[in-house]
N, C-alpha and C positions, 0 to 999 in steps of 0.2 A: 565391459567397462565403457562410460559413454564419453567421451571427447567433447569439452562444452566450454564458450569461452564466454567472460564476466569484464563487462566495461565498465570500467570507473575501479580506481582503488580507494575509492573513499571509502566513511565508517560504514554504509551499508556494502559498499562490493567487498572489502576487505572479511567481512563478517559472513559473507557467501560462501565467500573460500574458505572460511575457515570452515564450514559446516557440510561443503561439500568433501574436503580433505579429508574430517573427522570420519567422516561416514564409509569412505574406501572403494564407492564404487563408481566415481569421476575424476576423469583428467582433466584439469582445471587451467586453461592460460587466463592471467587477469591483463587487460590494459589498459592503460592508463597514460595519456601525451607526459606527464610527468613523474621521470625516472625516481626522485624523492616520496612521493607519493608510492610508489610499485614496494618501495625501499624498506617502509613502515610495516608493510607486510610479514617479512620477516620469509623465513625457510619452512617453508610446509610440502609434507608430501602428498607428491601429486598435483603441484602445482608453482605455474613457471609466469616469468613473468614479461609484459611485452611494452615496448614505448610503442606506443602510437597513440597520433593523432584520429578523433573518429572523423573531423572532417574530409579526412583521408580517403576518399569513396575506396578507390583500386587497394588500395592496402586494408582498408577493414576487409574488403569484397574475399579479398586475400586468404585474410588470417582464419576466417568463417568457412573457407570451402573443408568438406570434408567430413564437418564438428555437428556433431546431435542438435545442437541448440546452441543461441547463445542469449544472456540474459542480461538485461541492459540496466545498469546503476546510475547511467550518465544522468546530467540532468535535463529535466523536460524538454530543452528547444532542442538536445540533440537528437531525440527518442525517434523522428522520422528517417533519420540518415540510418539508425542501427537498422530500422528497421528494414529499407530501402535495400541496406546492403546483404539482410538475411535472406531475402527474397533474392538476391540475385545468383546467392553461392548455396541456395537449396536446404539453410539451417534453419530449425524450429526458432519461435519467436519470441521472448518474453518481456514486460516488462514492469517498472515502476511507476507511471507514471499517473500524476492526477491531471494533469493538462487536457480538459476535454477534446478542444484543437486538436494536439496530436494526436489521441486514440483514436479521430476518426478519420482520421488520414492513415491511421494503422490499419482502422478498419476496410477503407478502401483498397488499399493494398491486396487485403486477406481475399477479396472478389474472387478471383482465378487462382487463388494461391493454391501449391500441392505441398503446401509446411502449415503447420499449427500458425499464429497469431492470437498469443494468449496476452493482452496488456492487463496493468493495473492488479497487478499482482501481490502488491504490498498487502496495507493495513486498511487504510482507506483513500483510495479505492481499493478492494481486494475481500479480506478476511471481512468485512463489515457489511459486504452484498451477500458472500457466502453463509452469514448467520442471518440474515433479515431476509433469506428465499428459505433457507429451513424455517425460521417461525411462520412467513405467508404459508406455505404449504399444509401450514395443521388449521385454517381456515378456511370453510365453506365461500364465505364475503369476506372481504377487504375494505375497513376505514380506512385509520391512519395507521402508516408505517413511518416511526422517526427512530432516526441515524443517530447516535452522538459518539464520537470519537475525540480522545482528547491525547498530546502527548505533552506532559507537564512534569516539569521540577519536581521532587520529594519535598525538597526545601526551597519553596519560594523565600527571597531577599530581598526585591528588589521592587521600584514602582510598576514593571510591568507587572509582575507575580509569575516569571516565563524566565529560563533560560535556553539557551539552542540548545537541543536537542539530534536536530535532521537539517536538511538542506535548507541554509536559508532565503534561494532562489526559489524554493519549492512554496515555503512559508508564504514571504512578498506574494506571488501568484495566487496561491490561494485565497489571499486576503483583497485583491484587487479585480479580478475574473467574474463577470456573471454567472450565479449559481443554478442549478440546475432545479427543479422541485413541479412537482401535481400538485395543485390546490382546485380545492370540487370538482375534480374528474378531470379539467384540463392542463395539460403543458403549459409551463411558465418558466419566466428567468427573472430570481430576486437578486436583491444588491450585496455584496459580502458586508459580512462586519454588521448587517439589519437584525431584527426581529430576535433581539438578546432576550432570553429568557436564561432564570434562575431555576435551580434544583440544586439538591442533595444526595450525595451516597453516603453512606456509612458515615452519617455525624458532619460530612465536608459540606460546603457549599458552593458550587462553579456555577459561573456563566456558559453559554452556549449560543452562538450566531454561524447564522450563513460563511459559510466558505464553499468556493468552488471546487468539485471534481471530485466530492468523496463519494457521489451516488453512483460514478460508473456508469456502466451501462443499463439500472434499475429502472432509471425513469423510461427507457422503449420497451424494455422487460414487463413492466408492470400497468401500460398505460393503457386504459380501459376498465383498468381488474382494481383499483384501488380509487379512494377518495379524497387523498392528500398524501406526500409522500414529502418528507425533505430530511435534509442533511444539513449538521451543525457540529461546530467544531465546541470541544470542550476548554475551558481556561477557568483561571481563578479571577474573582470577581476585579472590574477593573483593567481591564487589559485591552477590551475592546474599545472602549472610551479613549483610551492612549491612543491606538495604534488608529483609531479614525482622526483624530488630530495631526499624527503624523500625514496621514495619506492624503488626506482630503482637505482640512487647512492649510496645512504646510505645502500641499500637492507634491510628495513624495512617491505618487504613485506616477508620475509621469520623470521620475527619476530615481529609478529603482536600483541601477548601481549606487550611487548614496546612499539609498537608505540600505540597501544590503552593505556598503561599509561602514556606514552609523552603530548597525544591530554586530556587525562582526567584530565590532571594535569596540564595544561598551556591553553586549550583555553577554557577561559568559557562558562558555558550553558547559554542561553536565552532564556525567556519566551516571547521577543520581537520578534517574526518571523511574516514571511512572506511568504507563498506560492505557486507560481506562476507554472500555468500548463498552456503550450502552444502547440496547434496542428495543424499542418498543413498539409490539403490533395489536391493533384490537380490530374486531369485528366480529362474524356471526362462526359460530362453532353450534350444531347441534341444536340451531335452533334461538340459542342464547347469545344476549352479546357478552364478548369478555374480552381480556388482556393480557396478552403472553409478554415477559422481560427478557431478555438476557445481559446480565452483566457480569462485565469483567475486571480484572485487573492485575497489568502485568507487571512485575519488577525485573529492574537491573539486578544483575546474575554475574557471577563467574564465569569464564569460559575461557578453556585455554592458557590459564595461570593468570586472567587478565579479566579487569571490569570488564563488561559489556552493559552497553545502556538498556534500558528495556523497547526504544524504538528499534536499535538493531535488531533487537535478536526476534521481536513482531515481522518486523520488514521481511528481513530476511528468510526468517523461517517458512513465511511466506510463500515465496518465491521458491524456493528450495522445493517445498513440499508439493506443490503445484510441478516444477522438474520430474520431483518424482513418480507423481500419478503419469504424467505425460509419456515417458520413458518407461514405464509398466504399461504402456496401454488402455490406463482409464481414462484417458480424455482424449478426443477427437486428436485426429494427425492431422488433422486437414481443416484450413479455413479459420475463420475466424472465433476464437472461444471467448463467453463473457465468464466473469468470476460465479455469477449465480449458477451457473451450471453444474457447480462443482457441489458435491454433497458434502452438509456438515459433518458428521459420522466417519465420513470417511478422510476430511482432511485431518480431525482429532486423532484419527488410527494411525497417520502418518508419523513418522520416524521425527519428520522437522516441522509438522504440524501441530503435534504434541505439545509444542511448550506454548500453544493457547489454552490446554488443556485445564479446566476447575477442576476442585475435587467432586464435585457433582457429575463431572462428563468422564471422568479416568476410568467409570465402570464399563462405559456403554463403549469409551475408545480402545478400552481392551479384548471385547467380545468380538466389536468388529478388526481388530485385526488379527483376530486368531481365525473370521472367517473369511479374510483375506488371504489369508496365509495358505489355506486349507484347500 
C-alpha cells in the first residue's frame, strides 16, 4: 500500500480521495490551510486529514517525507512550492496545472531530479495530449492537429451560457495568458479569447477560442513534425464576446480578484456538467491524405451516495490513473514526464482511466487489461 498525500480539499482533491479510498490500495492524507474545507470531506477509509498551510515550505517539506508521491490540487500559483517541497523530502510529483509558467519551473526542477515530475495531469492539459499523441502516431506526415476541450453546463440559463464548474482562478488565467500554438511549421503565442470559430456535435452548436495551457507540453513535443497545432477551449455560442468585454473593456484582467468575486457571486456552480473533448488530426497515412476524430463526452455521475460533476470525476480520474501507472511501474521514476508519453490503451485499461472510456474503446480497454494483468 502506497502512502500519498493530496493538497487542496477542494471538489477536485476531495474527489481524489474519494477515488483513491474507493480503490483500497492508498493511504491518503488530504491538506488543506482550511480546517472547514478538510471537514466537507467527510470520513473515508484510509484517509486522514491535515491543516496546513502549503506556503509552509518546513511543514509541507515535513508532511511529504516518507510518502510515494504527492499530488497537487492547489491552485496554479501554489504548484511550484508543492513542487519545490517534493523535491526536497524525495516524493514523486504530480500535478494539475495549466499554467504554462509553472510547469516550466516544474520542469526545471525535474533536471537532477531522482523523483518522477509528472505536471498537468488533468483534462486539459493532460487526458487531451495523451489522445492527440495516439492519433499523431497512426500518421506517416503531420498537418493540422486541433485540441478542443470544453467543460459546460447541461443547462445553460444564463447570458454567459457557462456556469462554474472548476476553479475559477484556473478559468481567469486561462482566458488572460498567452496561448501556446504551431502555425506553418513555426512556434507562436496567439491572444486568448481570439480566432473564435463555430462547429457542431451531435445537433449542438459551440464556439471555440484560444485559451492558454491546454497544449502542455505538445507544442516541444511535436515541433518540426507538424504544420499547425493549436488549442481551444469549448463554450456555447456568446460567451466569448461577454467575457472579452469584461477583460479587456472593462480591464478586468489587470484585476482578477474582482472579477473572480463578480463570477463567484453571480454565476452559479453546477453539479450538472458536461465534458466534451474533441480532436482532430489529418495528414499523410499510406500515401493518402485523410482525418482521424476522437470525440467524447462525459457526464456527471454518482459517486459515493453523492453527485459528482463530470469535470471532477475527468480531473481526477486523471490524475489518479497516471498514480497508478506510476506506482506499477509504467512510467519513468525518474525526471521529468510529459502527458504524451503516456499511452492511450493503456490509460482506458486503467481502473480510474476508465471512466474516459466510449463504448467504441471498452473493447480494446478490456483486452489490454487482461494483457496487463497477465
Amino acid at each position: 500500500m502506497k502512502d500519498v498525500v493530496v493538497i487542496g480539499a477542494g471538489h477536485i482533491g476531495s474527489t481524489i480521495a474519494q477515488l483513491l479510498s474507493d480503490c483500497g490500495d492508498y493511504r491518503v492524507t488530504v491538506a488543506d490551510r482550511a480546517a472547514d474545507q478538510l471537514a466537507q470531506i467527510g470520513a473515508l477509509p484510509r484517509v486522514e486529514h491535515k491543516v496546513l498551510d502549503v506556503t509552509d515550505a518546513v511543514g509541507l517539506t515535513a508532511l511529504l517525507l516518507g510518502k510515494f508521491a504527492v499530488l497537487s490540487a492547489a491552485p496554479y500559483h501554489l504548484t511550484y512550492k508543492v513542487a519545490e517541497a517534493a523535491k526536497a523530502a524525495g516524493a514523486h510529483y504530480l500535478d494539475l496545472t495549466e499554467d504554462v509558467a509553472s510547469t516550466r519551473k516544474v520542469k526545471a526542477l525535474a533536471t537532477d531530479a531522482k523523483i518522477a515530475f509528472i505536471p498537468q495531469c488533468g483534462l486539459a492539459p493532460g487526458f487531451i495530449s495523451i489522445v492527440a499523441a495516439d492519433l499523431c502516431s497512426h500518421f506517416d506526415e503531420l498537418h493540422d492537429v486541433r485540441l478542443r476541450v470544453g467543460a459546460l453546463p447541461k443547462y445553460p440559463s444564463n447570458a454567459l451560457n457557462y456556469n462554474l464548474t472548476w476553479s475559477t482562478d484556473g478559468v481567469i488565467n486561462e482566458y488572460c495568458e498567452p496561448c501556446e500554438a504551431i502555425v506553418d511549421g513555426l512556434p507562436r503565442q496567439t491572444r486568448a479569447l481570439e480566432e473564435n470559430e463555430a462547429f457542431s456535435l451531435d445537433g449542438v452548436t459551440y464556439e471555440a477560442f484560444n485559451t492558454s495551457g491546454g497544449l502542455g507540453t505538445l507544442c516541444e513535443t511535436l515541433s518540426g513534425k507538424v504544420r499547425n497545432l493549436n488549442y481551444r477551449t469549448i463554450r456555447y455560442p456568446g460567451h466569448a464576446a461577454i467575457m472579452k468585454a469584461l477583460l479587456n473593456d472593462l480591464r478586468l484582467r489587470d484585476r482578477r480578484d474582482l472579477l473572480k468575486d463578480i463570477l463567484e457571486k453571480s454565476v452559479p456552480a453546477t453539479m450538472q456538467d458536461v465534458v466534451i473533448v474533441f480532436v482532430t488530426v489529418s495528414g499523410i497515412k499510406n500515401g493518402h491524405l485523410v482525418q482521424e476524430t476522437y470525440a467524447n463526452k462525459i457526464y456527471a455521475r454518482e459517486m459515493g451516495g453523492h453527485m459528482v460533476s463530470a469535470i471532477q470525476i475527468t480531473t481526477a480520474s486523471g490524475i489518479c490513473a497516471v498514480l497508478d501507472m506510476l506506482a506499477s511501474g509504467r512510467l519513468s521514476a525518474v525526471g521529468f514526464v510529459c502527458q504524451e508519453e503516456i499511452g492511450l490503451g493503456e490509460f482506458l485499461a486503467n481502473r480510474f482511466g476508465s471512466a474516459y472510456a466510449t463504448a467504441e474503446t471498452q473493447a480494446e480497454a478490456a483486452r489490454l487489461q487482461t494483457a496487463v494483468s497477465a
